[in-house]
N, C-alpha and C positions, 0 to 999 in steps of 0.2 A: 557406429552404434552409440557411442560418446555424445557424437555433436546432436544426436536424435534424440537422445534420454534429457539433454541441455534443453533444445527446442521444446520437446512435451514439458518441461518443466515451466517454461515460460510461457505455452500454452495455459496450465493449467494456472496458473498466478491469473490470467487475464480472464480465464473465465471465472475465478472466484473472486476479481475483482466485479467482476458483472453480474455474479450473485450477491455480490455485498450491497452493490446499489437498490436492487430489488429487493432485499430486507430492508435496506433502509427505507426505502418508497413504501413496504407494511407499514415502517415504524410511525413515518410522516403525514400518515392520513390516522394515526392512534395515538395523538396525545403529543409527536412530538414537538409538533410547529408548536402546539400553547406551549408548551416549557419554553422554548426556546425564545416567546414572545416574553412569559415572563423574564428569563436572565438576561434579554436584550434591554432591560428597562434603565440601565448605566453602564458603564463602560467598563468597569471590571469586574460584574458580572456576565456581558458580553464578552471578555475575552478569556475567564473560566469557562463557559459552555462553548466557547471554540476551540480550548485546548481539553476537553472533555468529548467532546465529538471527532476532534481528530485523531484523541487516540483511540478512542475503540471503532472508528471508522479511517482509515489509512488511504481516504481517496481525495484527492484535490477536487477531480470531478463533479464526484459527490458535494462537495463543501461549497464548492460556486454555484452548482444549480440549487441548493437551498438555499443559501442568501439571497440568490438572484428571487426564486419565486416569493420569498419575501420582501425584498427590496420592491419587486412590482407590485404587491398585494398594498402597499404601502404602510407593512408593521417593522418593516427596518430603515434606520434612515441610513445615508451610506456613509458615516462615520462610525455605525456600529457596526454596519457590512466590515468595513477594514478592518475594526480591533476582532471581530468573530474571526476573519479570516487569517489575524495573525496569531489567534490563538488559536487557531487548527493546525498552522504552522509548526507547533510548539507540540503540541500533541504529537502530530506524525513524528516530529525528533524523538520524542519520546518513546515511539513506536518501535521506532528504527534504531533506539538502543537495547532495548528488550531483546530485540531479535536478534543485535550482536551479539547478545549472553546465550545465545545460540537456544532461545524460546522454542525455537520450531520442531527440536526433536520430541516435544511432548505436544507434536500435533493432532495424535491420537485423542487426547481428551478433548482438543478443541470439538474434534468431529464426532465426536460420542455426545457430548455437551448438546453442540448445535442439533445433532442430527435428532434429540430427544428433545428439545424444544418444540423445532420444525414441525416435523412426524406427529408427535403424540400430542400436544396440545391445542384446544380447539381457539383459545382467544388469538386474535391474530396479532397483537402488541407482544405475545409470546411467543409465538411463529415467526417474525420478524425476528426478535432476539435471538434465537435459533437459527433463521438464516444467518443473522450478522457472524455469529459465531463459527459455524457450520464451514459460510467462506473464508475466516481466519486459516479453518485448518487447514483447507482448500489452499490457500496461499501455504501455510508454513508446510504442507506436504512437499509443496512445490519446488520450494527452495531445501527442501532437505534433498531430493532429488539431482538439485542443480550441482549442489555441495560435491554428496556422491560421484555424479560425474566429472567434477569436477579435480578432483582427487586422481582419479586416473588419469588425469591430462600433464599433473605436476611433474611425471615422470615420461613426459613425453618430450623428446630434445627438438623435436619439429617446432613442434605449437610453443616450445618456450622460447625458439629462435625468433618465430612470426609474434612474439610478446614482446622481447628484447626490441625490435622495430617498430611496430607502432607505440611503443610507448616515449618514441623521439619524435612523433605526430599529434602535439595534442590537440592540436584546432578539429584535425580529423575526426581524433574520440568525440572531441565536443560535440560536432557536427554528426555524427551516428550517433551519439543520445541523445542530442535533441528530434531524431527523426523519426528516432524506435518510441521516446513519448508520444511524439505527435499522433504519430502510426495508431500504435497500443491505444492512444488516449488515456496515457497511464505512467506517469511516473516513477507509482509504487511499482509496476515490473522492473523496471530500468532497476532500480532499488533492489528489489530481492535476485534479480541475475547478477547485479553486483556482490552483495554480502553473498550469497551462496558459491561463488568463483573466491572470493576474498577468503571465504572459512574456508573453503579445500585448498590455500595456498595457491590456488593458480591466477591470481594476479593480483599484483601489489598494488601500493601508494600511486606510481609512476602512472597506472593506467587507472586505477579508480578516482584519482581527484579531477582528471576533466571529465570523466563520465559524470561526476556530479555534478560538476558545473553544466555540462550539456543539458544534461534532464532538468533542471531548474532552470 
């Protein structure tokens, strides 16, 4: 029941990562390509609105395929493509310290937030914002879930034996996160199955620093 409540958890991260791009695909046909045409117009402007966008958008995905369609539209040159993309970089860090400070147990308001954007309003630049948010909670649900279960594993002398050993394999780790990204098309999962295993204590440094290297 453990390893099932871990799985729906990751489950649910990937699909509120797939609802995030679909708010964002609202947001992008309302206003956001021209902003982002204007803050591309120099270079550190361009890498404020990619560390801007990658924090309140936590998807690598997402952040290539908009530069990309602007890189082809021919309004980004690709030296503002790389400072956008390494300020998106910079945001998701930022993302993903928030969410150390354990952000996600006030997921509830993400989803009351979004869900009241979404729903109840008719402009769709609001609707999108609402989704964006909506799948915030949708992920911080997620990993609150993973956490929980998480928790119950600490005191499991099995699973912390099978921990004790692969964490003397790290190419391994690396090699299962970089496959579960690939898989996923997602990162940010690898990410929040990490931190939500990390906050319930069931696994440490040993095993989270090639997972991160993997997934990057």
């Amino acid at each position: 029941m453990i390893m099932l409540n871990i799985a729906g958890g990751v489950a649910l991260i990937l699909f509120g990562i797939r609802f995030l791009r679909k708010g964002l695909d609202r947001l992008m046909g309302h206003g956001l390509h021209g902003w982002l045409e204007r803050m591309t117009r120099s270079s550190w402007k361009t890498l404020v609105a990619g560390a801007t966008f990658g924090t309140i958008a936590p998807s690598s995905t997402a952040q290539t395929l908009l530069t990309l369609q602007l890189l082809d539209a021919g309004k980004l040159s690709a030296e503002r493509m790389l400072a956008f993309l390494l300020g998106a970089g910079v945001g998701i860090t930022v993302t993903v310290q928030l969410i150390s400070f354990n952000v996600f147990d006030y997921y509830a308001l993400f989803l009351i937030a979004g869900l009241i954007g979404f729903q109840f309003f008719k402009s769709e630049t609001m609707r999108g914002v609402g989704q964006t948010v909506l799948s915030l909670g949708f992920i911080f649900l997620a990993m609150l879930l993973i956490s929980q279960a998480g928790q119950a594993l600490t005191g499991n002398a099995d699973f912390q034996e099978i921990l004790r050993i692969i964490s003397h394999h790290e190419v391994m780790l690396m090699v299962f996160a970089a496959a579960f990204a690939f898989f996923a098309q997602s990162s940010t999962a690898t990410i929040g199955l990490a931190i939500g295993l990390a906050n319930a204590g069931a696994a440490d440094l040993a095993v989270l620093v090639p997972v991160e290297i993997g997934r990057a």
